[in-house]
C-alpha positions in Angstrom: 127.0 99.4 116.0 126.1 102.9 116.5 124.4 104.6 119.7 120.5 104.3 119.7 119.2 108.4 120.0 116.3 107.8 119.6 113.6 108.9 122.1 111.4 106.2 121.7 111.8 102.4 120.9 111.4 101.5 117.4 109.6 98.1 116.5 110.0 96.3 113.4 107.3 94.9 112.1 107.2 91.9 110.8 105.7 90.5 107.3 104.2 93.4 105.5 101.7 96.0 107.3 100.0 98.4 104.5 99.5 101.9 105.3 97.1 103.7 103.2 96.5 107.4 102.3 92.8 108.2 104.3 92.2 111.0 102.3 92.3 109.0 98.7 91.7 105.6 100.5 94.8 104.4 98.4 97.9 102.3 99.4 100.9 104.2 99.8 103.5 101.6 101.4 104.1 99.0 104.1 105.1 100.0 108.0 109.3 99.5 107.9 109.2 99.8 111.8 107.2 102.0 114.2 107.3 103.9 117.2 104.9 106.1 119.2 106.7 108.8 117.8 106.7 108.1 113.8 107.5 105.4 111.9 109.7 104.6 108.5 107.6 104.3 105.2 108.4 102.0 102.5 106.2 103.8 100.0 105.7 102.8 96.6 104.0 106.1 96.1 105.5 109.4 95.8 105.0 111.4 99.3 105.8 115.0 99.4 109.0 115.9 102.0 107.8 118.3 105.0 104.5 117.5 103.6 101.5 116.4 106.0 99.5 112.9 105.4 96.9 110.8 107.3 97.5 107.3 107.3 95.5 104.4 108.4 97.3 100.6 109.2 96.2 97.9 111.1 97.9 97.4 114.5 97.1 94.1 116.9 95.7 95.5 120.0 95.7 94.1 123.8 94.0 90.8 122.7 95.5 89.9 119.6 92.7 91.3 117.3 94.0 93.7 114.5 92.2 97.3 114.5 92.6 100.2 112.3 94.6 102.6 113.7 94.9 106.1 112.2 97.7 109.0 112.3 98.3 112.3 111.3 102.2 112.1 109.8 104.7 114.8 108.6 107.1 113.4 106.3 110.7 114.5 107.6 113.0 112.8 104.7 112.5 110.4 101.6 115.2 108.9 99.9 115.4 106.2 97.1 115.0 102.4 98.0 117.1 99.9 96.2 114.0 98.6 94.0 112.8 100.5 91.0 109.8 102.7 91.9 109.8 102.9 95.8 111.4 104.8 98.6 112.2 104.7 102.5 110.3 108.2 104.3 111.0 109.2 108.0 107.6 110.2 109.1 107.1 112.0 112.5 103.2 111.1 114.0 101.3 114.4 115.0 98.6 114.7 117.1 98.0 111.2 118.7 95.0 110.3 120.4 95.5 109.3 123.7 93.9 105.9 122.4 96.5 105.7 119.7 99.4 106.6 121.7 98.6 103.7 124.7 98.4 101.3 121.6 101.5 102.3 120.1 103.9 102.3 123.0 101.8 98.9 123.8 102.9 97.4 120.4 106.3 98.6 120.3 107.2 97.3 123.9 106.0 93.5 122.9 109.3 93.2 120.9 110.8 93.2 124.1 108.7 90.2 125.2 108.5 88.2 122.3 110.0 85.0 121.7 
């Protein structure tokens, strides 16, 4: 096992968490893992690399209740998946609410506490 450089903690998530484009209200792929920093993509539509997106998922918040939780995203890589027609994309999260930010670093930390 490699070193972990990564700033923030990543969370995987678990079963399949859609993310769709806000702008065309269309899926583009399911949350591979997240942080409060970006997250990886498993699109089965084409993104654009170093282009800019707005994505919506849904994200459980304090109390267990799923919300809607919206980010700005630049996509820093995309390479091919293993199954015909999709691909893995490194997105980097720009310009978090402060909102969106304390429910990210929330999420991700549960990993930690789950059982």
């Amino acid at each position: 096992m490699g070193i972990e450089s990564r700033r923030q903690a990543r969370r995987t998530v678990p079963g399949m968490m859609e993310v769709y484009d806000t702008i065309t209200e269309e899926p583009v792929g399911y949350v591979g893992n997240v942080s409060v920093g970006g997250m990886l993509l498993i699109a089965h539509r084409t993104l654009v690399h170093d282009a800019l997106y707005q994505f919506r998922f849904a994200l459980p918040d304090d109390f267990g209740e799923t919300q809607p939780l919206e980010v700005g995203a630049h996509v820093l890589w995309v390479d091919d998946a293993s199954a015909p027609g999709q691909s893995w994309a490194g997105l980097r999260f720009l310009g978090l609410s402060p909102e969106a930010t304390r429910r990210l670093r929330w999420w991700t930390e549960q990993e930690s506490h789950a059982t």
